[in-house]
PASEBA-1860 file (N, C-alpha, C; in nm, 3 decimals):
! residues 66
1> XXXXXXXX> 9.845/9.274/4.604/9.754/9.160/4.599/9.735/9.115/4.454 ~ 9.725/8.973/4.410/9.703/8.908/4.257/9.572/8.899/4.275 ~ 9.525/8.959/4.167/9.427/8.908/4.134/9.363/8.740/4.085 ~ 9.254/8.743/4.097/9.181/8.577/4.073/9.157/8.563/4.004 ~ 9.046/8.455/3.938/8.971/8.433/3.853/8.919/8.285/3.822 ~ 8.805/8.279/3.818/8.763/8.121/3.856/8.745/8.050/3.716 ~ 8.795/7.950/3.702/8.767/7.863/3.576/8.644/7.785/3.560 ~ 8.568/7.807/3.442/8.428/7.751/3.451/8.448/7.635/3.338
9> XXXXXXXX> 8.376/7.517/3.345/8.422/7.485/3.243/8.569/7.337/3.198 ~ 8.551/7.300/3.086/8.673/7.268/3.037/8.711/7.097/3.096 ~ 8.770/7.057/3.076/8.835/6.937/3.158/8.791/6.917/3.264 ~ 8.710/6.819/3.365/8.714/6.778/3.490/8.879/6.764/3.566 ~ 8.921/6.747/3.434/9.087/6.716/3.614/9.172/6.850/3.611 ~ 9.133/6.944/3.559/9.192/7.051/3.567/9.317/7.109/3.719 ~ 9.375/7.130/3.731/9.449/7.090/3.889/9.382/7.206/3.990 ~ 9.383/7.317/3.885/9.322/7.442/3.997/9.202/7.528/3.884
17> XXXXXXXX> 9.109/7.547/3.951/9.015/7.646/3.934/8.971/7.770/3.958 ~ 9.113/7.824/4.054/9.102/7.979/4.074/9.289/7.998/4.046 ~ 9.273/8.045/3.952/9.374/8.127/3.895/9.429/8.287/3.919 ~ 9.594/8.283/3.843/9.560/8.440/3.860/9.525/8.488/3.746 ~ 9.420/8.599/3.732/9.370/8.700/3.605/9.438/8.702/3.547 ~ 9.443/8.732/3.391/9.522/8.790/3.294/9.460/8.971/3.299 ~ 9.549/9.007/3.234/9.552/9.164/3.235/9.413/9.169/3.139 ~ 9.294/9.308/3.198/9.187/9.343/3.165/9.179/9.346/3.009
25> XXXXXXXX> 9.058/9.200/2.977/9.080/9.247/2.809/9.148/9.104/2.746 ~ 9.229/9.108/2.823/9.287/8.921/2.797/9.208/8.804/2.811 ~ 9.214/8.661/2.731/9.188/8.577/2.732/9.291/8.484/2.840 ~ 9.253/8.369/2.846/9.367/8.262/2.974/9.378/8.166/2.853 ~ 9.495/8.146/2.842/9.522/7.969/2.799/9.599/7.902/2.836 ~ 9.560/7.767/2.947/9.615/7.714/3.032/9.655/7.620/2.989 ~ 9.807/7.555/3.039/9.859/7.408/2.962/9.802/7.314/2.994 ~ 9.751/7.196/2.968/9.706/7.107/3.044/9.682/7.012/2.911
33> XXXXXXXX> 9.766/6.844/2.992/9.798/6.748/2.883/9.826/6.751/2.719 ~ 9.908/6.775/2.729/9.989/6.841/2.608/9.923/6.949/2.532 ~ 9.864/6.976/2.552/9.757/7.147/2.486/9.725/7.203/2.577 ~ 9.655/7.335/2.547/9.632/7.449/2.621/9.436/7.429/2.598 ~ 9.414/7.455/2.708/9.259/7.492/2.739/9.284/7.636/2.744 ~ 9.134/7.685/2.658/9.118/7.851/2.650/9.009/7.872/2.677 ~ 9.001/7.990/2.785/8.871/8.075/2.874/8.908/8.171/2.815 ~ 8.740/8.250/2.817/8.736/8.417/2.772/8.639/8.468/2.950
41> XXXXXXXX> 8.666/8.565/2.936/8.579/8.637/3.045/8.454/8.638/3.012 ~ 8.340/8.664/3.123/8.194/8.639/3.109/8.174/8.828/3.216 ~ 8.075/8.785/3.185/8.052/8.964/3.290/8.014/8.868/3.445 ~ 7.976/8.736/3.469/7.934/8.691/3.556/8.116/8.708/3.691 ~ 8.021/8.691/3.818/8.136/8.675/3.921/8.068/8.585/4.015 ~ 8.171/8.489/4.088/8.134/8.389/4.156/8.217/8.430/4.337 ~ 8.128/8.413/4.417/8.185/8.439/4.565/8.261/8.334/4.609 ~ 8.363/8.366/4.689/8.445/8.217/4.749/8.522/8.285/4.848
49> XXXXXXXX> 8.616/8.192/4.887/8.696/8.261/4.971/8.776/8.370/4.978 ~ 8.806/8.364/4.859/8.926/8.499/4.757/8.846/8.620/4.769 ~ 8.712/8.622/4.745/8.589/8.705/4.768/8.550/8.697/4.589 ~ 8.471/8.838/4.577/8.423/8.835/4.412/8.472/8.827/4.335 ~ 8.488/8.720/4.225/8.639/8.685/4.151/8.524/8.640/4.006 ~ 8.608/8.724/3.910/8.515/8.696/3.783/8.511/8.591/3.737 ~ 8.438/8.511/3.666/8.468/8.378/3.605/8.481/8.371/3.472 ~ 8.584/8.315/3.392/8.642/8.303/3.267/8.565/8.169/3.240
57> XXXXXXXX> 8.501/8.175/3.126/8.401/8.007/3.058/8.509/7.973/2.947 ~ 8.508/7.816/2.975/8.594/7.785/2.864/8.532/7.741/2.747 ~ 8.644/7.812/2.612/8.531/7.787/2.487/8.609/7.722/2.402 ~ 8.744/7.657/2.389/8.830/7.540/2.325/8.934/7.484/2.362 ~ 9.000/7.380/2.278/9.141/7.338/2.319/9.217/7.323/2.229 ~ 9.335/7.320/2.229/9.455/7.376/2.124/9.547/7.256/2.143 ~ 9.632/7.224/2.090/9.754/7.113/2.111/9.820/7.169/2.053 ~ 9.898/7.159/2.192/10.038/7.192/2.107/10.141/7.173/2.014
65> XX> 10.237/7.265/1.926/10.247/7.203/1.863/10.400/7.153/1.860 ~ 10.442/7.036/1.833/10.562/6.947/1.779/10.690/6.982/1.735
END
């Protein structure tokens, strides 16, 4: 089974908001319109269908580079 993880945060058009985890300890940085959006983990967890899935808050954005 992959693990989840819900995206809080960041861009409204983001395409998906439950992801898979990065390995315990890792940050996420997701591509989105030519840069990467970056979440860190929170101790918080949010219920859904997946069941208790931690939520990563997003705290910048990066562009890529050229």
């Amino acid at each position: 089974m992959t693990n989840k993880a819900v995206l809080e945060g960041g861009p409204a058009d983001l395409p998906e908001r439950v992801v898979d985890a990065p390995a315990p300890g890792e940050d996420m940085k997701i591509p989105h319109r030519g840069g990467y959006e970056h979440f860190r983990a929170t101790t918080r967890r949010q219920d859904g269908p997946q069941g208790r899935l931690p939520v990563f808050e997003w705290w910048e954005r990066t562009e890529i580079a050229e």
